[in-house]
N, C-alpha and C positions, 0 to 999 in steps of 0.2 A: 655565715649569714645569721642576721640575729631573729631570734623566735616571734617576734612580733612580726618582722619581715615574714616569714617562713608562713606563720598564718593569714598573711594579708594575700600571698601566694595562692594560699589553698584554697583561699574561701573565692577570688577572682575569678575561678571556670566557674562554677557553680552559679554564681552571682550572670556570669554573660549569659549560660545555659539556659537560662528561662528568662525569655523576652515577651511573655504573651500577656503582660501588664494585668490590668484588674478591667476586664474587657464587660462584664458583667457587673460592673459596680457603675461604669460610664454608659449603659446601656440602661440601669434602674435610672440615675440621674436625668441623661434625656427623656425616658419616660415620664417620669413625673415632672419635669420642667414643660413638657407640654399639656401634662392633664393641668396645669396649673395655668396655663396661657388658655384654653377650653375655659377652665372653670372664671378665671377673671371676663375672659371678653363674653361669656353667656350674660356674667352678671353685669358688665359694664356695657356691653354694646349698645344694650336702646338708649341707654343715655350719650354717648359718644356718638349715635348716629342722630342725636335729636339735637346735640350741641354743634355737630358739624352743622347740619340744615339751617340753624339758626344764625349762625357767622354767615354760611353763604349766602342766605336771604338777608343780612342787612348789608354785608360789598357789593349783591347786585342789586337793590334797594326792589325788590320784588316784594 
């Protein structure tokens, strides 16, 4: 078998043996992809709720 072989052997348990990903890198990301959806719709909402009101009062001509 040749050595390259032999180390791709050795290193494939090792590599299977830890499957618990980056469990805490995908938990700061959703973290902070919702303080950031919070922090836009604080600053964007009265305007999005003042441009919805506006569309809807001129389709229903109120």
């Amino acid at each position: 078998m040749p050595p390259a072989q032999r180390e791709r052997d050795a290193l494939r348990p090792s590599l299977l043996a830890d499957e618990t990903g980056d469990v805490p890198g995908w938990v700061l990301i959703t973290l902070m992809t919702a303080g950031l959806v919070v922090l836009i719709w604080a600053l964007a909402g009265p305007a999005l709720a003042g441009l919805f009101e506006s569309a809807i009062a001129r389709v229903s001509g109120l």
